[in-house]
PDB file of N, H, CA, C and O in Angstrom:
ATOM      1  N   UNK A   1     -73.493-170.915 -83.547  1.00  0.00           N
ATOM      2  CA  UNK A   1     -72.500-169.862 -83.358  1.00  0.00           C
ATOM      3  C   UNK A   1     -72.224-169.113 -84.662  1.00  0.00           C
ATOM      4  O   UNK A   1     -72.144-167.884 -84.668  1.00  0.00           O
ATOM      5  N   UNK A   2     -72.086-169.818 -85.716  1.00  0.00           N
ATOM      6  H   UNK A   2     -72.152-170.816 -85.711  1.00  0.00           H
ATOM      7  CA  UNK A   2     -71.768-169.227 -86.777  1.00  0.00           C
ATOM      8  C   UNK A   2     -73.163-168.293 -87.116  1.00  0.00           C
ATOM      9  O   UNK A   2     -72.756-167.135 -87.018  1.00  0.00           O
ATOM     10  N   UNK A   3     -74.038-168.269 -87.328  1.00  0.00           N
ATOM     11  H   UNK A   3     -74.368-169.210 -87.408  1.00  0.00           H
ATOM     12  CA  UNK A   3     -75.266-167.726 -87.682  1.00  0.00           C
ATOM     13  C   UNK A   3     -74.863-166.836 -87.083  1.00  0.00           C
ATOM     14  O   UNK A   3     -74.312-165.905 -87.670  1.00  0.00           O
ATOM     15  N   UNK A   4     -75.045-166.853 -85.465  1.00  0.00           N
ATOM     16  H   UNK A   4     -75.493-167.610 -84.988  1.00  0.00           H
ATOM     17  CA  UNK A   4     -74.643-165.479 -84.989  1.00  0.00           C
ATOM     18  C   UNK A   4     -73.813-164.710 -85.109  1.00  0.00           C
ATOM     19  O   UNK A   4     -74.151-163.678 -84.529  1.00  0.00           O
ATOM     20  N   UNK A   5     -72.767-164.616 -85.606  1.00  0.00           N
ATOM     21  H   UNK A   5     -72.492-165.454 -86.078  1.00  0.00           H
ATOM     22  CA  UNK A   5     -71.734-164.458 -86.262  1.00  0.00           C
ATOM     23  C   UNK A   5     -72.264-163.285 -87.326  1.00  0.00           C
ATOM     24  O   UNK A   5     -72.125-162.068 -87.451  1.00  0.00           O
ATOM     25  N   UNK A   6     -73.178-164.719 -88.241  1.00  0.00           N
ATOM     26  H   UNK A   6     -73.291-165.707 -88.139  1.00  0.00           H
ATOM     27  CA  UNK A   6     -73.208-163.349 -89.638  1.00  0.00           C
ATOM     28  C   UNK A   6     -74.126-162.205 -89.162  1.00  0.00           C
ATOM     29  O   UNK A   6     -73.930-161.027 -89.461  1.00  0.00           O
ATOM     30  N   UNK A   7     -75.432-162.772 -88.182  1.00  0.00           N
ATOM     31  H   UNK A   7     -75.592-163.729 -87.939  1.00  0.00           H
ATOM     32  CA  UNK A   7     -76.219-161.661 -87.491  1.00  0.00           C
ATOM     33  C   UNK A   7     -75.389-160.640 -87.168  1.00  0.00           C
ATOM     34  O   UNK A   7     -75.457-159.488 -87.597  1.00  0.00           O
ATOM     35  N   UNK A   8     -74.595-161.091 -86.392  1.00  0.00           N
ATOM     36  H   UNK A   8     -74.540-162.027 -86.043  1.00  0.00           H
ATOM     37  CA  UNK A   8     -73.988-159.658 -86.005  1.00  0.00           C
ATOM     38  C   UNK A   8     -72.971-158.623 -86.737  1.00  0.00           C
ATOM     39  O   UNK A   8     -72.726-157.419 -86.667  1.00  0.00           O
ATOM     40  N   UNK A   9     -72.404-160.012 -87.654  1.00  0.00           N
ATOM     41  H   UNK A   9     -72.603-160.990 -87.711  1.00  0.00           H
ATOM     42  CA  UNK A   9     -71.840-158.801 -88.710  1.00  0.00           C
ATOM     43  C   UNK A   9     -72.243-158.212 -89.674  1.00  0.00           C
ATOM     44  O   UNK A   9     -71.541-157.490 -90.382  1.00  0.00           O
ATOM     45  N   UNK A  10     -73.744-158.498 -89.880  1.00  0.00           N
ATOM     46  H   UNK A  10     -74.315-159.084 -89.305  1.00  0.00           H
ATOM     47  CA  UNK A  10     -74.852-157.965 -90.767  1.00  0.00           C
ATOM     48  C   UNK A  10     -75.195-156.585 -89.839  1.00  0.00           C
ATOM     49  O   UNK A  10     -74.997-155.434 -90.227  1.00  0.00           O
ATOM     50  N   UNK A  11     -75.551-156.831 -89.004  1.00  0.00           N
ATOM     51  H   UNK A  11     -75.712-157.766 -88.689  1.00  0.00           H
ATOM     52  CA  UNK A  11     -76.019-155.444 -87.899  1.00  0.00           C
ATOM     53  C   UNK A  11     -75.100-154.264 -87.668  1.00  0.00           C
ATOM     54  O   UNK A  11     -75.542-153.116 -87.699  1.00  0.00           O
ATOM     55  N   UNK A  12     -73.561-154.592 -87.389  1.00  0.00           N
ATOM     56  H   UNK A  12     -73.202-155.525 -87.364  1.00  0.00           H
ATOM     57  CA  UNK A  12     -72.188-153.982 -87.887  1.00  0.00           C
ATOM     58  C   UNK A  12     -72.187-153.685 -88.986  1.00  0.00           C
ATOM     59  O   UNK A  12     -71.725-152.547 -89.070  1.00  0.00           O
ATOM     60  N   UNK A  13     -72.600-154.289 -90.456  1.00  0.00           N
ATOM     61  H   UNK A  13     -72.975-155.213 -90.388  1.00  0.00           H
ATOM     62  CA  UNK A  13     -72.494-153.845 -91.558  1.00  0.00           C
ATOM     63  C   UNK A  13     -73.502-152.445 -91.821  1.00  0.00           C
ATOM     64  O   UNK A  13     -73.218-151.369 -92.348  1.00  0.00           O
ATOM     65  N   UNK A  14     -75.010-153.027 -91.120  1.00  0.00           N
ATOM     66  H   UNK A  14     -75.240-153.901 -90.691  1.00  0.00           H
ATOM     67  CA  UNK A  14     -75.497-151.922 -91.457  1.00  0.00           C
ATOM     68  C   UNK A  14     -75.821-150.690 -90.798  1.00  0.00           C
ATOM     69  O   UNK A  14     -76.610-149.784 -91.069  1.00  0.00           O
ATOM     70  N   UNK A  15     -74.820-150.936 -89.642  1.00  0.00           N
ATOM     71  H   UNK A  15     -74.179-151.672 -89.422  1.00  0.00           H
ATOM     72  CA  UNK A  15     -74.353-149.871 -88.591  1.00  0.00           C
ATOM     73  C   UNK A  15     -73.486-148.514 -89.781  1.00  0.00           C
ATOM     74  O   UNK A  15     -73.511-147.297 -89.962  1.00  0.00           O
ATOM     75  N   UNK A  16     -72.856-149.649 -90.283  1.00  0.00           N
ATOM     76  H   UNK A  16     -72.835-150.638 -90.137  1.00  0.00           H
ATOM     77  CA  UNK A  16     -71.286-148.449 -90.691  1.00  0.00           C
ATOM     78  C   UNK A  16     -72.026-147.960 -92.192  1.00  0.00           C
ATOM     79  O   UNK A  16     -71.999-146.795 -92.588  1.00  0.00           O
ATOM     80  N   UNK A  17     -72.474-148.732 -92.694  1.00  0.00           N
ATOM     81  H   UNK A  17     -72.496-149.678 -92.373  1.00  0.00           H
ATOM     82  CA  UNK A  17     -73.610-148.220 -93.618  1.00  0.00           C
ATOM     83  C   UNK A  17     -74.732-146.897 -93.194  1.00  0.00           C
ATOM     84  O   UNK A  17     -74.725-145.897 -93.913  1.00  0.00           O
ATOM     85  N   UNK A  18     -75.364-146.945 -92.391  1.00  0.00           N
ATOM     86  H   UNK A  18     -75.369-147.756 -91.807  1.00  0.00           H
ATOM     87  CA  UNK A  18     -75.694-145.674 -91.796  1.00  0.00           C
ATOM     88  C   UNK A  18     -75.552-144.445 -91.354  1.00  0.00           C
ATOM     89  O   UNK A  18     -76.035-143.317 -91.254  1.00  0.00           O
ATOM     90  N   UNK A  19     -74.328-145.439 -91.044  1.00  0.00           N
ATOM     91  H   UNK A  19     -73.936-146.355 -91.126  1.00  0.00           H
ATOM     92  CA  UNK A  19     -73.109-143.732 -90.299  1.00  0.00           C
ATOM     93  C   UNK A  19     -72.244-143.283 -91.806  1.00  0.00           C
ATOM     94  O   UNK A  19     -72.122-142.058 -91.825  1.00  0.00           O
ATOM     95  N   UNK A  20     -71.576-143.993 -93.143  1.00  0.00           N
ATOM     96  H   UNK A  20     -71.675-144.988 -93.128  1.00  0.00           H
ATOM     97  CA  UNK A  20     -71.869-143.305 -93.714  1.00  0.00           C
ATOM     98  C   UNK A  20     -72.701-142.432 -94.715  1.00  0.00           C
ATOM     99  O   UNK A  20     -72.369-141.483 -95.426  1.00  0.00           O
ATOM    100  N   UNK A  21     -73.788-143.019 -94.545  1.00  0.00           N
ATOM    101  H   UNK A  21     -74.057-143.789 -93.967  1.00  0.00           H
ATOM    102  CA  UNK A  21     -75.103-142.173 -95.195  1.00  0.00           C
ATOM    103  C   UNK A  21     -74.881-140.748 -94.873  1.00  0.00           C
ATOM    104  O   UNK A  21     -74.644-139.791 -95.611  1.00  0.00           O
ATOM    105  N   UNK A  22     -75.052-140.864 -93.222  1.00  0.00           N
ATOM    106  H   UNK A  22     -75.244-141.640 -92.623  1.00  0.00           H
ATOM    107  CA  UNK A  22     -74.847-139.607 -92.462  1.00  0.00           C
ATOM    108  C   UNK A  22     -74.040-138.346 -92.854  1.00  0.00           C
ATOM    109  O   UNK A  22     -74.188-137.127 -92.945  1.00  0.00           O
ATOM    110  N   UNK A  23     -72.979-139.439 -93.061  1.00  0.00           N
ATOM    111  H   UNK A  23     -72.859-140.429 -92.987  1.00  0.00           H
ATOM    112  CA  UNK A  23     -71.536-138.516 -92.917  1.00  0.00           C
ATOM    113  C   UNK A  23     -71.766-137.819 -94.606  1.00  0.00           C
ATOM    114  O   UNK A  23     -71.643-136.606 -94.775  1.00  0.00           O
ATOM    115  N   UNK A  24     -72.135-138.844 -95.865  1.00  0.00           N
ATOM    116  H   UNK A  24     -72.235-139.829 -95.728  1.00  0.00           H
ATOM    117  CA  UNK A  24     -72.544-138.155 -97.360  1.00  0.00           C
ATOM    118  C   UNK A  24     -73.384-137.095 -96.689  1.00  0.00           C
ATOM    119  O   UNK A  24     -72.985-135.942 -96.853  1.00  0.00           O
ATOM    120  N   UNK A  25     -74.731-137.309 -95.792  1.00  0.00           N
ATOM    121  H   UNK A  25     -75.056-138.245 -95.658  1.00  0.00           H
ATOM    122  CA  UNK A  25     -75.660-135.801 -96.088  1.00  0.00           C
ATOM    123  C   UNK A  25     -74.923-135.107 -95.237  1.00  0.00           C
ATOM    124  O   UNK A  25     -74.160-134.553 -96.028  1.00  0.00           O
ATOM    125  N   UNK A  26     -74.505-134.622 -93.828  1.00  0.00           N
ATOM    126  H   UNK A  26     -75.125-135.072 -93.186  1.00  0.00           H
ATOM    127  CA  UNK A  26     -73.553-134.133 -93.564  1.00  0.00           C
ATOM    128  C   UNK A  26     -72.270-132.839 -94.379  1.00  0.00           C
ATOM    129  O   UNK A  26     -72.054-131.628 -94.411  1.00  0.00           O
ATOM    130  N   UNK A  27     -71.712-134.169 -94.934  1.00  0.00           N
ATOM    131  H   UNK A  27     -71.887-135.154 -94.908  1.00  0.00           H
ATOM    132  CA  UNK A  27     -70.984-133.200 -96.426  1.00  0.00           C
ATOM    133  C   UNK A  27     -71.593-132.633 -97.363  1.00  0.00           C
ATOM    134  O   UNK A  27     -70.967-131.815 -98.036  1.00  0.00           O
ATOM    135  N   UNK A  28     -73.027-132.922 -97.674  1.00  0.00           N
ATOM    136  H   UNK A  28     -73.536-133.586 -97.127  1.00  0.00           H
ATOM    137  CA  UNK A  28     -74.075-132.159 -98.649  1.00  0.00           C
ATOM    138  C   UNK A  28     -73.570-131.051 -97.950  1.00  0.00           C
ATOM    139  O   UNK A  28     -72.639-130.282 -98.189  1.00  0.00           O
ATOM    140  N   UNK A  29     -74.623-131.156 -96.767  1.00  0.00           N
ATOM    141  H   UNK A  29     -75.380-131.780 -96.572  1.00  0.00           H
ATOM    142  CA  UNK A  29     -74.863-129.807 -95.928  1.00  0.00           C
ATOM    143  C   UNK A  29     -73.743-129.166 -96.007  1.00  0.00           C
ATOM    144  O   UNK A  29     -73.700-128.261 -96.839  1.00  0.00           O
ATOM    145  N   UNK A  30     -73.058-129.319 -95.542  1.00  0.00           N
ATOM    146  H   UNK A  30     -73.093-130.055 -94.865  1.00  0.00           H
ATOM    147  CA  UNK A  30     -71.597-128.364 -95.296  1.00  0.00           C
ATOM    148  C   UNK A  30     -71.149-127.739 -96.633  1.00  0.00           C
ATOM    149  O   UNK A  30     -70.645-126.616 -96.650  1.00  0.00           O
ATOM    150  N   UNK A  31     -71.290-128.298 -97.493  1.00  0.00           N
ATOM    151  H   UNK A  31     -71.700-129.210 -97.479  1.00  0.00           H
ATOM    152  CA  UNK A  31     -70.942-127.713 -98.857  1.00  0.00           C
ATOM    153  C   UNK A  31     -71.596-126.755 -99.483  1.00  0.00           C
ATOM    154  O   UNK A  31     -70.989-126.176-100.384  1.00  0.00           O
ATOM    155  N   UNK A  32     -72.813-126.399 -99.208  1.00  0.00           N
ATOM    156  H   UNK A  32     -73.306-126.869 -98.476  1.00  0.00           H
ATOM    157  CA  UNK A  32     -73.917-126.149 -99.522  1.00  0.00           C
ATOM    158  C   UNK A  32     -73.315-124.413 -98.587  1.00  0.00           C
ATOM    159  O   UNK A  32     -72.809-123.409 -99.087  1.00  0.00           O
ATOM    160  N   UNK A  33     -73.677-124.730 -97.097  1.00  0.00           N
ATOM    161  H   UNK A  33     -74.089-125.546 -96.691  1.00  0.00           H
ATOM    162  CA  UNK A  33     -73.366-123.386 -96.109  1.00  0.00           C
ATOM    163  C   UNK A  33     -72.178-123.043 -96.842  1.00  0.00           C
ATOM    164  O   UNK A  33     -72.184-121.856 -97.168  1.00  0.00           O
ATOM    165  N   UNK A  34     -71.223-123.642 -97.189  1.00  0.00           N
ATOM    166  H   UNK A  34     -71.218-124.606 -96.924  1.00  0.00           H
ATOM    167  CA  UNK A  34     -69.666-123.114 -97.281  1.00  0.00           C
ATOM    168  C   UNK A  34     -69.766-122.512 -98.853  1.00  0.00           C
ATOM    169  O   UNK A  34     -68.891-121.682 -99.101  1.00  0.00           O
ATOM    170  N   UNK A  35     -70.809-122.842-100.072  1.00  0.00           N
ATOM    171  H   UNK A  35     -71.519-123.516 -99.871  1.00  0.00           H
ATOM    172  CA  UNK A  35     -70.779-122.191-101.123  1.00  0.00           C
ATOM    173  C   UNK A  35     -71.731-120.796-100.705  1.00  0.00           C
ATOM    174  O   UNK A  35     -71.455-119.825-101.411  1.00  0.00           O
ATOM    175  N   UNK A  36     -72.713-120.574 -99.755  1.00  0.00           N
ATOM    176  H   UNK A  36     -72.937-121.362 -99.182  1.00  0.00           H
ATOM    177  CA  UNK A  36     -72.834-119.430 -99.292  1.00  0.00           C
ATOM    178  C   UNK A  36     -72.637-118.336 -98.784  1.00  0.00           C
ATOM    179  O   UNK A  36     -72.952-117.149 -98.879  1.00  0.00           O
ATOM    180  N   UNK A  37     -71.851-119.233 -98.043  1.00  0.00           N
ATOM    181  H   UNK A  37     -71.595-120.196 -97.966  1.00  0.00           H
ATOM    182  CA  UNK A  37     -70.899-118.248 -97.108  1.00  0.00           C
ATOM    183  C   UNK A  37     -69.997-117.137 -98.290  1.00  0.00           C
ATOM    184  O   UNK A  37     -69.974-115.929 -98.526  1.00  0.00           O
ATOM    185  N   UNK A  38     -69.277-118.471 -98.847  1.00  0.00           N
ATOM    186  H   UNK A  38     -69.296-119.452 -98.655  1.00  0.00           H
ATOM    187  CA  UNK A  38     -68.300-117.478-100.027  1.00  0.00           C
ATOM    188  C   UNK A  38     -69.125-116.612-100.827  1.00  0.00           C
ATOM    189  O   UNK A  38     -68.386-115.722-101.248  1.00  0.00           O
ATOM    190  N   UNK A  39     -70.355-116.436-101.259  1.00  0.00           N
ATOM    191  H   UNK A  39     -70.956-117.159-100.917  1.00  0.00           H
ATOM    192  CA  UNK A  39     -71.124-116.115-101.560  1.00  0.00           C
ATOM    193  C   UNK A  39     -71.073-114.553-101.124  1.00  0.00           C
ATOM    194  O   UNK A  39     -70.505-113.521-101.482  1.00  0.00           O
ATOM    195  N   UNK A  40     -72.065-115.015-100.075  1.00  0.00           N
ATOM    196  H   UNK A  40     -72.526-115.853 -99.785  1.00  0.00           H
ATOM    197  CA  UNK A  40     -72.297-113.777 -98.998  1.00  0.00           C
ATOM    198  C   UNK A  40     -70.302-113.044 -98.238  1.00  0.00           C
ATOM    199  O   UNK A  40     -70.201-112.008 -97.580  1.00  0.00           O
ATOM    200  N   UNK A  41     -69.465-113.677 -98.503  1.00  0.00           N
ATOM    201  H   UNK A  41     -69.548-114.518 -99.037  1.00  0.00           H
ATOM    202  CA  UNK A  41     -68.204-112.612 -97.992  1.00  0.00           C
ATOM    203  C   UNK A  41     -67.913-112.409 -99.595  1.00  0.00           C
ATOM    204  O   UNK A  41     -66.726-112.084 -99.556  1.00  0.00           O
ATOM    205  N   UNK A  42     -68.257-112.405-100.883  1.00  0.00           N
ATOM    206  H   UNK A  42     -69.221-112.669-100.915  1.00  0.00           H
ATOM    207  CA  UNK A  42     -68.074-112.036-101.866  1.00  0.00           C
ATOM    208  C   UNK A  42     -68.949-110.752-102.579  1.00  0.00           C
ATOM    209  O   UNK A  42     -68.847-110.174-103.661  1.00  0.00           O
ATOM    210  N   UNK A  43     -69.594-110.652-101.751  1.00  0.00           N
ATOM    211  H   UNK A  43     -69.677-111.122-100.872  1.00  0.00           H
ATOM    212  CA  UNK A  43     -70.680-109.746-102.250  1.00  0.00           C
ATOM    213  C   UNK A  43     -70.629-108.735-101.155  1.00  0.00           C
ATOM    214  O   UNK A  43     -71.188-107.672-101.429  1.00  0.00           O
ATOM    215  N   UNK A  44     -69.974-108.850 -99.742  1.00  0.00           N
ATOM    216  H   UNK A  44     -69.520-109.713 -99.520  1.00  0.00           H
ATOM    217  CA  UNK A  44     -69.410-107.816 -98.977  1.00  0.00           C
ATOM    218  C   UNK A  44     -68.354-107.248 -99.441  1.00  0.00           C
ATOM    219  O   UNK A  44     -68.280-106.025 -99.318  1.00  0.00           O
ATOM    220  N   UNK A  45     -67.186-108.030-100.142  1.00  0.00           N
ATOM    221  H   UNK A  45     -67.247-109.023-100.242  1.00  0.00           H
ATOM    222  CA  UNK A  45     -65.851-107.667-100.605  1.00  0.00           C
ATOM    223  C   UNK A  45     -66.454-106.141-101.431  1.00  0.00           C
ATOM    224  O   UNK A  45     -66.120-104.959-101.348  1.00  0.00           O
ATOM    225  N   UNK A  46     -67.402-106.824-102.161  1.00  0.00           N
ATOM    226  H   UNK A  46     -67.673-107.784-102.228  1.00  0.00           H
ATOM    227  CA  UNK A  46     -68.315-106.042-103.797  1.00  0.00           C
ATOM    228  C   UNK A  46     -68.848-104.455-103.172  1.00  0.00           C
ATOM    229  O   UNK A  46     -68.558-103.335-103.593  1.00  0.00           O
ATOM    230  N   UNK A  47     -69.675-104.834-102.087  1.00  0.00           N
ATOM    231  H   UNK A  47     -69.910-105.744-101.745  1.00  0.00           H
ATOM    232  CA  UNK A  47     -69.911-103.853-101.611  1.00  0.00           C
ATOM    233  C   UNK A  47     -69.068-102.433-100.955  1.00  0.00           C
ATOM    234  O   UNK A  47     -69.051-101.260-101.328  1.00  0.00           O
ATOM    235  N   UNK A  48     -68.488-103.057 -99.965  1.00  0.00           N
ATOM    236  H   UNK A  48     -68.502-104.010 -99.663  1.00  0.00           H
ATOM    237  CA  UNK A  48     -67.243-102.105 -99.232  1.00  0.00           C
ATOM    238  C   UNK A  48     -66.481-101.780-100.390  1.00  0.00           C
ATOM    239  O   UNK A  48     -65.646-100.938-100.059  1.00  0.00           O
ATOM    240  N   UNK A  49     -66.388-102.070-101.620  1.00  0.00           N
ATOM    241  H   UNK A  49     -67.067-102.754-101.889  1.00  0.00           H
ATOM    242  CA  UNK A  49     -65.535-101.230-102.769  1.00  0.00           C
ATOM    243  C   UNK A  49     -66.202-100.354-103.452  1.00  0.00           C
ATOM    244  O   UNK A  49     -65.931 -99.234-103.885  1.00  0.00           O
ATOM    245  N   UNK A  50     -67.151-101.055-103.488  1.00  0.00           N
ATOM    246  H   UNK A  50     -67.371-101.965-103.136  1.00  0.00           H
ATOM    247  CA  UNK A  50     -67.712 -99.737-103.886  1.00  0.00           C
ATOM    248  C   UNK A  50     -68.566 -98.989-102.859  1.00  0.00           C
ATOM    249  O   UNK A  50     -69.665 -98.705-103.334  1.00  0.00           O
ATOM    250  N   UNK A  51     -68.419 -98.640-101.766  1.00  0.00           N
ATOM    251  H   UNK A  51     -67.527 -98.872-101.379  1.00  0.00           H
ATOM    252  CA  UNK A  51     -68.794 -97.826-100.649  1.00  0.00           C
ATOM    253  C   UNK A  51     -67.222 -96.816-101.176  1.00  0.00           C
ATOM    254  O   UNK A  51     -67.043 -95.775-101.808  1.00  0.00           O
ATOM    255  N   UNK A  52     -66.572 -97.563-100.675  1.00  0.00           N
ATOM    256  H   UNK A  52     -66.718 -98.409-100.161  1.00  0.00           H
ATOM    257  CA  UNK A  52     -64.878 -96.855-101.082  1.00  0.00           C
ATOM    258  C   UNK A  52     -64.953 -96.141-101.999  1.00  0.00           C
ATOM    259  O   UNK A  52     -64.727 -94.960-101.735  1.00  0.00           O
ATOM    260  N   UNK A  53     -65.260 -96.450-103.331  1.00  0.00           N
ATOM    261  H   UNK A  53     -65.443 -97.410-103.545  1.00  0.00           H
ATOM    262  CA  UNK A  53     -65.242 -95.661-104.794  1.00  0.00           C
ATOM    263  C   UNK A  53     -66.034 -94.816-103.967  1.00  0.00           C
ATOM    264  O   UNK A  53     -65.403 -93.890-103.456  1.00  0.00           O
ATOM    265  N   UNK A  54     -67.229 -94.883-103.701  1.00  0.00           N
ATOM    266  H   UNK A  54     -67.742 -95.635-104.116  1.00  0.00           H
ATOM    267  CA  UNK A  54     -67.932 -93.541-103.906  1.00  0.00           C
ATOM    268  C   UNK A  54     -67.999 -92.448-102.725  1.00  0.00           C
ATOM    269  O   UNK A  54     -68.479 -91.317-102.652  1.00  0.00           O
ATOM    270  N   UNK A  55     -67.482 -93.074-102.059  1.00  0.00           N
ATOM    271  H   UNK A  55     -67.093 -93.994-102.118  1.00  0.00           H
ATOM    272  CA  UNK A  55     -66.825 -92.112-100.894  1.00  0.00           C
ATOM    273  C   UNK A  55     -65.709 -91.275-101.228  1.00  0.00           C
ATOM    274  O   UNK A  55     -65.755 -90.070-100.982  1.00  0.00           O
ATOM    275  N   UNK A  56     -64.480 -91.932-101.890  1.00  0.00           N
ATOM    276  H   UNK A  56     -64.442 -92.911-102.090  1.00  0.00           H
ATOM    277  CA  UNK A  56     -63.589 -90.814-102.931  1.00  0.00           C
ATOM    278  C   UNK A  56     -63.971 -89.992-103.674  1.00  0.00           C
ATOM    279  O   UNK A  56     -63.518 -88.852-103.780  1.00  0.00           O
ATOM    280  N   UNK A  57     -65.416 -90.775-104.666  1.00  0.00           N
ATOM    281  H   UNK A  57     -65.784 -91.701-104.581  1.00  0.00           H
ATOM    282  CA  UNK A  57     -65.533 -89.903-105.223  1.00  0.00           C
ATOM    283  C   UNK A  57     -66.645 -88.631-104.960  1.00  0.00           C
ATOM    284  O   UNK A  57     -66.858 -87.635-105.651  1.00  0.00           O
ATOM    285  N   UNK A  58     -67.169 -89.005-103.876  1.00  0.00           N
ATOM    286  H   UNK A  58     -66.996 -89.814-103.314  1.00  0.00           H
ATOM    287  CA  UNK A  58     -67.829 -87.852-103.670  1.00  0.00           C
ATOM    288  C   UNK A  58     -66.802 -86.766-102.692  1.00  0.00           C
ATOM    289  O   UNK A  58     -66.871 -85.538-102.756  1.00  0.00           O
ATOM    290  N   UNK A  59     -66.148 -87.305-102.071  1.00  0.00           N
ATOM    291  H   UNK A  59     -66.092 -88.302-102.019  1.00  0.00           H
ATOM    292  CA  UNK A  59     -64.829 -85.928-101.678  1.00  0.00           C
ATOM    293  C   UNK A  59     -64.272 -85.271-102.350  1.00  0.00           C
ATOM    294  O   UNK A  59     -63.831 -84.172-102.013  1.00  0.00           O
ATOM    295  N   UNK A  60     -64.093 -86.034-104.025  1.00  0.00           N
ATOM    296  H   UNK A  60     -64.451 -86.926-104.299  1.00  0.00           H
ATOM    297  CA  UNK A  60     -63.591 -85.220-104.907  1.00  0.00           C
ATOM    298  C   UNK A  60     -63.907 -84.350-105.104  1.00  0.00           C
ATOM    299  O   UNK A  60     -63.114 -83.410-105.048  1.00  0.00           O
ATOM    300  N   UNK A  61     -65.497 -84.106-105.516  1.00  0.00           N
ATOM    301  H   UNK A  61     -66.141 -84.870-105.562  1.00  0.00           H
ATOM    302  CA  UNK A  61     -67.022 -83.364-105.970  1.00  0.00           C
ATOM    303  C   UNK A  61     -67.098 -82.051-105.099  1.00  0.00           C
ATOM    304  O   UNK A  61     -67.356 -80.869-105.326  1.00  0.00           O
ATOM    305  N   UNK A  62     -66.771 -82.764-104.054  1.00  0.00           N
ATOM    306  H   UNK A  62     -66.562 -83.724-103.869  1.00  0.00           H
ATOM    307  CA  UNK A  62     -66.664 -81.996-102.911  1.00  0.00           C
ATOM    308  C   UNK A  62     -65.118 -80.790-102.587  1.00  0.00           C
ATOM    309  O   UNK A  62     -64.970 -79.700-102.034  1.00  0.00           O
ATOM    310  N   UNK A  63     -64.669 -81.289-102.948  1.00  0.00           N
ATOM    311  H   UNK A  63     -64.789 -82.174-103.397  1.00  0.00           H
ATOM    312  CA  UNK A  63     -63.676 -80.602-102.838  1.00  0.00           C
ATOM    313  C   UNK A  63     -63.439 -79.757-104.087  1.00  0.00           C
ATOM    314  O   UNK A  63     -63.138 -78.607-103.767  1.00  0.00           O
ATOM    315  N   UNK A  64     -63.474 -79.934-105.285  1.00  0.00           N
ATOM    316  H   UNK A  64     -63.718 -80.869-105.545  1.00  0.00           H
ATOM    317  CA  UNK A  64     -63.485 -79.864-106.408  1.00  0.00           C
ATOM    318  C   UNK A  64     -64.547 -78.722-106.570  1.00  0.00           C
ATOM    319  O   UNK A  64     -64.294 -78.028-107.555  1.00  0.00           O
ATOM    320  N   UNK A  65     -65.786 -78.288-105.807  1.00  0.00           N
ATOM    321  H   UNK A  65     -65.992 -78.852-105.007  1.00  0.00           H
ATOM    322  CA  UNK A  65     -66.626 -77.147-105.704  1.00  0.00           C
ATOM    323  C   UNK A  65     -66.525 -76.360-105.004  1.00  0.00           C
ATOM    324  O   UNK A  65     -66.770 -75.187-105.286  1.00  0.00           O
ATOM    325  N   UNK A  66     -66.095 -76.802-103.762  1.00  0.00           N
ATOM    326  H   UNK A  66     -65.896 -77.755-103.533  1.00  0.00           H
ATOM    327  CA  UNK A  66     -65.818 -75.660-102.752  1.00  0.00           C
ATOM    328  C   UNK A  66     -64.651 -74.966-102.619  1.00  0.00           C
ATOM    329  O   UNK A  66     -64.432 -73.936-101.982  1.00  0.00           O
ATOM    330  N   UNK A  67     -63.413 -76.106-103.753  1.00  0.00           N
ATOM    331  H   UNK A  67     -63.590 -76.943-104.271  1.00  0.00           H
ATOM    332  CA  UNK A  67     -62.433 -75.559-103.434  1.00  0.00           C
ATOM    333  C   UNK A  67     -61.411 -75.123-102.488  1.00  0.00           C
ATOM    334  O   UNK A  67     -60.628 -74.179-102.380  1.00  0.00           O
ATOM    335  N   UNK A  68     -61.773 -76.343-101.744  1.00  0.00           N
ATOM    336  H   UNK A  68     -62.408 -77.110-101.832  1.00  0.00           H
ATOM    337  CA  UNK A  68     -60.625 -76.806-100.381  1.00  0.00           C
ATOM    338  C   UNK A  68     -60.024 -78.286-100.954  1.00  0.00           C
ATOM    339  O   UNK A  68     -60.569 -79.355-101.229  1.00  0.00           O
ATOM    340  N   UNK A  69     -58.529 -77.768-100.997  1.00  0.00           N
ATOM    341  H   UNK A  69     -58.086 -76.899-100.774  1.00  0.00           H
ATOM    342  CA  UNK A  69     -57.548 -79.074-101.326  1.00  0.00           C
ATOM    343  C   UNK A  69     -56.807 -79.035 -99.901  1.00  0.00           C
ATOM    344  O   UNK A  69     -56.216 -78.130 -99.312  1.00  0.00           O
ATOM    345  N   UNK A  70     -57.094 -80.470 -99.558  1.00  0.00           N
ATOM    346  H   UNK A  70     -57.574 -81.205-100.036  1.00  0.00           H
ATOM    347  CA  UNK A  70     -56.518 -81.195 -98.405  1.00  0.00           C
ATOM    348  C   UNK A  70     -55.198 -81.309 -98.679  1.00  0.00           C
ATOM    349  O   UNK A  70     -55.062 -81.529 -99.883  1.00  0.00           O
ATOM    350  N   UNK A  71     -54.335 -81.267 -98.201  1.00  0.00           N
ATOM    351  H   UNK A  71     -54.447 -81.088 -97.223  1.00  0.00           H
ATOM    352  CA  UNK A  71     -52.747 -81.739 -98.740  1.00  0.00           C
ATOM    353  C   UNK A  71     -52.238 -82.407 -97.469  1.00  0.00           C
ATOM    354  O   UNK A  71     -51.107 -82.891 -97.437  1.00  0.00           O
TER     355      UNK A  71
END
């Protein structure tokens, strides 16, 4: 009885041992997408501002030659 015992709490041991292996690569992964992500919505932020800048500033250019002020 006892033997079986440690068998099985050897097999349990290296049950929960496995599952957290898992769960470490798991959290690799996820860390990994989630430093991209910020990545990639940081470099949209970058972009759409400067879409913005140069959309002002070409209305300026624009306005500024033809000589129509919007008010």
């Amino acid at each position: 009885m006892t033997q079986k015992l440690h068998r099985d709490f050897g097999r349990i041991e290296g049950k929960i041992d496995a599952i957290l292996e898992n769960q470490n690569e798991f959290k690799q992964t996820f860390e990994k997408h989630d430093n991209r992500l910020k990545s990639l919505e940081n470099h949209q932020m970058k972009t759409m501002g400067a879409i913005g800048l140069l959309v002002f500033a070409l209305n300026w250019v624009v306005q500024f030659f033809t000589g129509n002020k919007h008010q």
